[in-house]
N, C-alpha and C positions, 0 to 999 in steps of 0.2 A: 722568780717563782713566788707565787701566792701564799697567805701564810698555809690558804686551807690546801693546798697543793703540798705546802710543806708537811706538814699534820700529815695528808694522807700516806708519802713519802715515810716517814719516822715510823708510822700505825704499819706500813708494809713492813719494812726492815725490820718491825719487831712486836712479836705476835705475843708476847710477855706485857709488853706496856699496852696493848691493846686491851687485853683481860686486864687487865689491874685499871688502868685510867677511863677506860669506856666502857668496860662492862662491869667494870665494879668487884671483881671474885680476884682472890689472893689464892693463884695457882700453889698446889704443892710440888716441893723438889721435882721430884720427878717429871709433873706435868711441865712446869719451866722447860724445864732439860728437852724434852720434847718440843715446846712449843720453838725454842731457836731452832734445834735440830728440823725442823719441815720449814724453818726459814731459808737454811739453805740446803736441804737436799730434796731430791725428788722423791726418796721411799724415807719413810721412817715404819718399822717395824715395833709394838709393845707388848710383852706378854708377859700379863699377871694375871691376878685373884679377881674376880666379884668383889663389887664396891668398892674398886679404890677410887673411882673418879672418872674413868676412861670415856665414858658417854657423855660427861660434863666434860673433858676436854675435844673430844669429836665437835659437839656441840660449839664450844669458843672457837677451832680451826675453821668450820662450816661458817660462821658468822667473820670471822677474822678476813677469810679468804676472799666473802662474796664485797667486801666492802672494802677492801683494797688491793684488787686486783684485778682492774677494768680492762678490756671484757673478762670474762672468765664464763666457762660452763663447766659445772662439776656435778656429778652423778654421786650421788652419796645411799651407800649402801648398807644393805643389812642380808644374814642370813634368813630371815622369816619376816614376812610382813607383820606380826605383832612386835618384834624387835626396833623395827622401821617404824612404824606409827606411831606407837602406845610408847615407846620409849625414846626413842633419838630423837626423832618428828617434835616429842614433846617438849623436850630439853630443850633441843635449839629453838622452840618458843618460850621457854621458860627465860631464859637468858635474852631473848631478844627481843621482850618484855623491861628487863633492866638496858637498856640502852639511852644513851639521852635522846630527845625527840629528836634532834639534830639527823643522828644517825637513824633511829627506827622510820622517820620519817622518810627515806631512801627506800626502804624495802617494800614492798608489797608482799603479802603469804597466803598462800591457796593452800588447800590441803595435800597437795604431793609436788609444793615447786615454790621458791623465794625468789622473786625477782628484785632487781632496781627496777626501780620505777620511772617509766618511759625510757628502757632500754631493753630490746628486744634482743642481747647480744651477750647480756650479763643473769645467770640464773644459778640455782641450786635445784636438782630435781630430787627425787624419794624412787630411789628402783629398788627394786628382789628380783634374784630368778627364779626361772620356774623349777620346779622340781626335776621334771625330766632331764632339762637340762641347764641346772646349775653355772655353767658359764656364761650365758646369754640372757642378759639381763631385760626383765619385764621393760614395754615400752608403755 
């Protein structure tokens, strides 16, 4: 194994040292606890307040996920498209902004979609649905 294979390995297995050594931000308790727990399960559920951090952590998992964990397509969502744009869309730019070139260098970002770059197989898109019908997410 490569070291940088090994890196990407360790950055998978732990989305804690991801935030903390590549992107730079000192998760709180909570978010930690979260960020192992969607290491190994398929749902994690969290419900709090306004302001604790929750859209800075969406944000770190969206970034965490798209870059260690080849291929991947994830649909990342919001209740409202001003929720979706003006705010998560922004974050997870704002945070992948602080990445080393190393890593930012990898992504490509358009306004409703993050790819790897020359991989047509790996992406993060930006959906809402529509109102009528809230299950069926905008394409």
């Amino acid at each position: 194994m490569t070291d940088i294979e090994d890196t990407i390995l360790r950055l998978r297995n732990d989305p804690v040292l991801f935030v903390e050594q590549v992107i730079g931000a000192k998760p709180q308790r909570w978010q930690a606890e979260a960020l192992r727990a969607i290491s190994k399960h398929d749902k994690v559920a969290i419900k709090s307040g306004h302001g604790v951090g929750k859209t800075a952590f969406e944000s770190w998992v969206a970034l965490w996920w798209l870059l260690t964990h080849y291929p991947c397509k994830a649909a990342i969502t919001a209740n409202t498209a001003h929720q979706l744009n003006d705010v998560l869309w922004t974050e997870i730019d704002k945070w992948a902004r602080k990445l080393p070139a190393g890593f930012k260098d990898l992504l490509e970002f358009k306004s409703d979609k993050i790819s790897l770059k020359g991989a047509t197989d790996s992406f993060a898109v930006a959906r809402t649905s529509r109102r009528e019908n809230p299950e069926a997410l905008k394409r």
